[in-house]
N, C-alpha and C positions, 0 to 999 in steps of 0.2 A: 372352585372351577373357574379357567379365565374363560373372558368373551370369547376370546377368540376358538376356545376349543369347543365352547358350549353353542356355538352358532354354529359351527363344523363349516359349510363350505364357508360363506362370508360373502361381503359384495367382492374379495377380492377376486372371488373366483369366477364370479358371475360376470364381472365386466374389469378383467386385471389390466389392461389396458389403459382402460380408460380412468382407471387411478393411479396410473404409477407417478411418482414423482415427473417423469420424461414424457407425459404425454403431452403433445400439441394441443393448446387455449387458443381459445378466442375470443375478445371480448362482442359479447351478442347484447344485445338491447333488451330489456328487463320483457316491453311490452309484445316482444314477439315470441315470450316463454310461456306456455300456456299450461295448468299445473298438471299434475300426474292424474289423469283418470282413477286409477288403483290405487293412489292415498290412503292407505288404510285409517289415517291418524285424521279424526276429525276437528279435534281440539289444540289450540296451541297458547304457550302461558305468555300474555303479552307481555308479563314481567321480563321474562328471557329473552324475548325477542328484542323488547328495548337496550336490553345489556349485551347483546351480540349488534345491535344496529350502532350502539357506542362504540364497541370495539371497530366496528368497520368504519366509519367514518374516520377512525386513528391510522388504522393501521390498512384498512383497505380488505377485499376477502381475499382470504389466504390462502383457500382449499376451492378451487375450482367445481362449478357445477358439473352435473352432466346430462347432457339435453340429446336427444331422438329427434332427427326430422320430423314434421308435424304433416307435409306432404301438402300443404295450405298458405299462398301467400308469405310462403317462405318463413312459416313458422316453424316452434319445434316444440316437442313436449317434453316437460323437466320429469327425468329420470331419479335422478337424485339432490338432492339438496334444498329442500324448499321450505326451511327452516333460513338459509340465507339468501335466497332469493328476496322472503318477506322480511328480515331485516333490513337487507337493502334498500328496499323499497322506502322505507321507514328511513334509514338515513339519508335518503334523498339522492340517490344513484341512479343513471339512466342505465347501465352496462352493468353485466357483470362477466368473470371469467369464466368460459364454459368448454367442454370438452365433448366435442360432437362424435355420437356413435349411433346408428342402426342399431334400434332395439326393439326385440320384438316385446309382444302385449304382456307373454307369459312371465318375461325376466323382468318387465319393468314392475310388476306387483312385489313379485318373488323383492329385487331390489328395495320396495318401497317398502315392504313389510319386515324386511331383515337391517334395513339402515336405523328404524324405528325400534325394533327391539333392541338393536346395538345400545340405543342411549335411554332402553329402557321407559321411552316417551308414551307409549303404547297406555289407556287404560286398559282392565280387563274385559273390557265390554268392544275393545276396536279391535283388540290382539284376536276375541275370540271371532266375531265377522268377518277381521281378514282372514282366518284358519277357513273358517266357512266360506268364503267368495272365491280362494284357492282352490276349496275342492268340487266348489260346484260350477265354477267357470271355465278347469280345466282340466278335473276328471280325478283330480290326484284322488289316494285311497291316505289314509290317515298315516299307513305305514309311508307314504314314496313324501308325504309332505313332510313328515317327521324326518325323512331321511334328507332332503336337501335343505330343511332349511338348521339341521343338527340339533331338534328338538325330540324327549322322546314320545313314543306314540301316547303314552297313557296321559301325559303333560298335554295335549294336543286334545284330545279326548276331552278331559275334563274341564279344559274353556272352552268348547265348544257347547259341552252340556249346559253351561252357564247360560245359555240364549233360550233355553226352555222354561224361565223363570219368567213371573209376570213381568210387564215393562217396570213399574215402579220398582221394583226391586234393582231392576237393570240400571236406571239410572242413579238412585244410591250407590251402586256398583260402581257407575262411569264416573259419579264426583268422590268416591273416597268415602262416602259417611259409612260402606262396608266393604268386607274385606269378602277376596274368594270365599276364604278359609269359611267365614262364618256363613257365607249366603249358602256354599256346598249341599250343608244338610239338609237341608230347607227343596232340598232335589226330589227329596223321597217319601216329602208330602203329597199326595195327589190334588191337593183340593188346592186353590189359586186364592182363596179367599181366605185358608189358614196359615199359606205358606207368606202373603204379605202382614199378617196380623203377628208369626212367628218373626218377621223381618221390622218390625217397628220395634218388637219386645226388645230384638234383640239390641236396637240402636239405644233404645231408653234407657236399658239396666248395664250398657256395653259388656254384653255377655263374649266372653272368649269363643273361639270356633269347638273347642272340646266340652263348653256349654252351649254354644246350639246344639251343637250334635246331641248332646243331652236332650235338648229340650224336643229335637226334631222324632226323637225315640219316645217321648214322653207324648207327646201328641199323636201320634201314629199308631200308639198303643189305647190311647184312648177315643180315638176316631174307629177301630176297630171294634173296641167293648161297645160303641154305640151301635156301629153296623151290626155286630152280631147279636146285639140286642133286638135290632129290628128284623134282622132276617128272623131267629129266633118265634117272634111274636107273629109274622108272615107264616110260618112254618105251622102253630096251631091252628091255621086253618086251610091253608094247602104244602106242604111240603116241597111238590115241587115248583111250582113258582115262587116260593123263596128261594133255592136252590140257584134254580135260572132268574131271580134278581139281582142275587150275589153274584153270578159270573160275567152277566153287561155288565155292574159297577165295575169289576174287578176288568175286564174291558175296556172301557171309555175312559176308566179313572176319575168318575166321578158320581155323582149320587146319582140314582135309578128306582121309579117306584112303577111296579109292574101291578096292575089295578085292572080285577077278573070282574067283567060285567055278568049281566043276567045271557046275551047274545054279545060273546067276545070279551073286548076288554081293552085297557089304554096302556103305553108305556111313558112316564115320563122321564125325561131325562133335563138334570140340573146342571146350569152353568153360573160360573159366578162372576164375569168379565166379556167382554168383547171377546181377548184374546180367548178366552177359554172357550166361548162359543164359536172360533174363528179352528182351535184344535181341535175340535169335536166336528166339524162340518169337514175338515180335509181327513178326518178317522170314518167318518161316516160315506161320504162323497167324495174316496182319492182321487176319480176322473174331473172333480171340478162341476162347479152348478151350471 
């Protein structure tokens, strides 16, 4: 499939103007370009940037920026391009060419996140925040995000799920030591502490994603025999507080020991992280403490 039909609208559509070969330059001064707030892409390879600050110092930038009034001391905010703004910079330019247009907040993400997927610079860990910052900053539904930026919904979906995986995972995710594919399965662990133990496995033995999924079904199956070994053993001596232990776990998505005193009794509930004590406190307290 080409870029061009797999991004469906494209930045041409979003600002066609402002890229056509005929549009009006100006050369603007480097230090009055202030970057893109919505930058989805937080990383940049300074190898590439060295090899595009060579090419510019030869031959000069070739593709015009495009910059937004800043509305401040005659500032403006880089819209697009700021892969050669920082080359620039780097080859020692005070100016660069830029194509001034009135751009609102919502196009300039949209823009910043569809120029970045264009060159494919995106990890999976920035592609799926920006999917997320899209829709919580401006309502979109997975289907109307999918629709402008010509991704499909279920593709959308599934990096986004990617953020509900512990951070460590995440960031093996964001340097490359894993792949989607492989981290995916590792979704439908509930527990945080087997699902990073299945994510080292997997980087040690470089298990393919069709053997985590193995492995993620193999664990899942035996974290169950364990649960229902324990409910099981709760069950010979109250039936239904095992019952209603099994269904908090199966709840929270995580271990629960419901423990009957002589007057009452205690519920514990187990976290195995911050983060996991931080999704169990917004499951427990959606209003916020």
């Amino acid at each position: 499939m080409s870029e061009k039909r797999r991004l469906g609208r494209g930045l041409g559509a979003l600002i066609p103007d402002a890229l056509a070969s005929s549009a009006e330059t100006s050369e603007i001064k480097l230090d009055l370009i202030k970057p893109n707030p919505f930058q989805p892409r937080r990383t940049f390879n300074d190898e590439k940037l060295k090899e595009l600050a060579s090419s510019i110092k030869e031959h000069g930038v070739l593709q015009a920026v495009v910059v937004s009034p800043g509305g401040e001391d005659n500032q403006y905010i880089l819209v697009a391009g700021e892969r050669r703004c920082r080359a620039a910079r780097i080859a020692g330019l005070e100016t660069v060419p830029a194509v001034v247009r009135a751009i609102d907040k919502n196009t300039m993400l949209e823009i910043a996140l569809i120029e970045n997927l264009q060159r494919e610079d995106l990890n999976p860990v920035e592609e799926a925040l920006a999917y997320k910052k899209l829709m919580q900053d401006f309502n979109y539904t997975q289907e109307e995000l999918a629709r402008r930026i010509g991704r499909s919904r279920p593709s959308i979906a599934n990096s986004i799920r990617l953020l509900a995986l512990p951070d460590s995972i995440l960031s093996s995710l964001a340097e490359g030591s894993l792949t989607p594919g492989q981290v995916r399965p590792l979704l439908a662990i509930n527990d945080p502490e087997l699902q990073e133990r299945a994510a080292r496995q997997i980087v040690d033995e470089g298990l393919s994603s069709r053997e985590a999924e193995k492995m993620a079904t193999t664990i899942n199956t035996e974290k169950g025999k364990v649960e229902k070994k324990e409910a099981q053993t709760e069950a010979v001596q109250d039936p239904l507080s095992a019952e209603l232990q099994l269904q908090i776990q199966r709840s929270l998505g995580t271990k629960v020991k419901l423990r009957k005193g002589k007057n009452g009794g205690t519920i514990e509930i187990y976290y195995y992280s911050d983060d996991d004590l931080e999704r169990l406190i917004a499951k427990l307290l959606p209003e916020g403490i």
